[in-house]
C-alpha positions as CSV (number, residue, x, y, z in Angstrom):
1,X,-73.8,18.6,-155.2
2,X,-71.2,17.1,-156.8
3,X,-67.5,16.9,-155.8
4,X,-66.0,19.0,-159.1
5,X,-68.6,21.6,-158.4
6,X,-68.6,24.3,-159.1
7,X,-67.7,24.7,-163.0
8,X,-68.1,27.5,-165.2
9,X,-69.2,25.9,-167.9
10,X,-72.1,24.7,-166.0
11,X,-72.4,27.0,-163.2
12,X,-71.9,30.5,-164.7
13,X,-75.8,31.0,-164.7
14,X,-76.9,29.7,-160.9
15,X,-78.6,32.2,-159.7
16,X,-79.4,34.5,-162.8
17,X,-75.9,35.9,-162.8
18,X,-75.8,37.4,-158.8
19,X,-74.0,34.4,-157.4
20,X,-71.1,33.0,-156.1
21,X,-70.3,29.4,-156.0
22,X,-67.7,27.7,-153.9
23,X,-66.8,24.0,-153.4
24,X,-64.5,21.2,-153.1
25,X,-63.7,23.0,-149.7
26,X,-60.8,20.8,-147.8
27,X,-58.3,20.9,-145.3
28,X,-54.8,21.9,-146.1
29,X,-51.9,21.6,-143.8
30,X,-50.4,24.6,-145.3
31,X,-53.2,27.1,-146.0
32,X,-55.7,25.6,-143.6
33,X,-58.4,25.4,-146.3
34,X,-58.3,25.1,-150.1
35,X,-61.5,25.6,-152.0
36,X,-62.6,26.7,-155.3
37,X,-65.1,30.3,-155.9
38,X,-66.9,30.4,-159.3
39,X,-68.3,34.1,-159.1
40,X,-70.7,35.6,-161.9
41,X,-69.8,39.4,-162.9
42,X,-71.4,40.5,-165.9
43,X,-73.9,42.4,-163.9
44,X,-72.2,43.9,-161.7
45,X,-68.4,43.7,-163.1
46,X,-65.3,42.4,-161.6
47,X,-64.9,45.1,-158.8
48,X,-68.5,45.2,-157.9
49,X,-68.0,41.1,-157.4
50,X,-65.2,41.3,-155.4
51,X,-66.8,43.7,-152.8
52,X,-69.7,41.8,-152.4
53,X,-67.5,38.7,-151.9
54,X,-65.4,41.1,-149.1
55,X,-68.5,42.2,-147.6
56,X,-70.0,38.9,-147.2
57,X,-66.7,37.4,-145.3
58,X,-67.0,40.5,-142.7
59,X,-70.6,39.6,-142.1
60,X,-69.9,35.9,-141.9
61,X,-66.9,37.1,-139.3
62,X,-63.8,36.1,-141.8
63,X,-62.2,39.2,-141.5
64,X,-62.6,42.4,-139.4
């Protein structure tokens, strides 16, 4: 992939509008990590998106 991934110009349709992106993940001495999340939300709106995003960092062990 490529380092100024993702983008939403080219992005916005990976995985027919159910996905989320994230890259340029790197270390930060201040926030730990910085990184960027391209998420799709015409299908399920803006709410719907962030839950699944919230549910997927409690299954991954992000948060409790």
């Amino acid at each position: 992939p490529a380092a100024d991934r993702p983008q939403p110009r080219h992005d916005v349709d990976y995985g027919d509008g159910m996905t989320v992106s994230v890259g340029r993940l790197r270390p930060c001495g201040v926030l730990d990590w910085k990184f960027t999340v391209l998420s799709h939300n015409v299908i399920r709106g803006a709410a719907g998106g962030a839950l699944l995003n919230a549910e997927l960092l409690r299954a991954q062990g992000y948060v409790e």
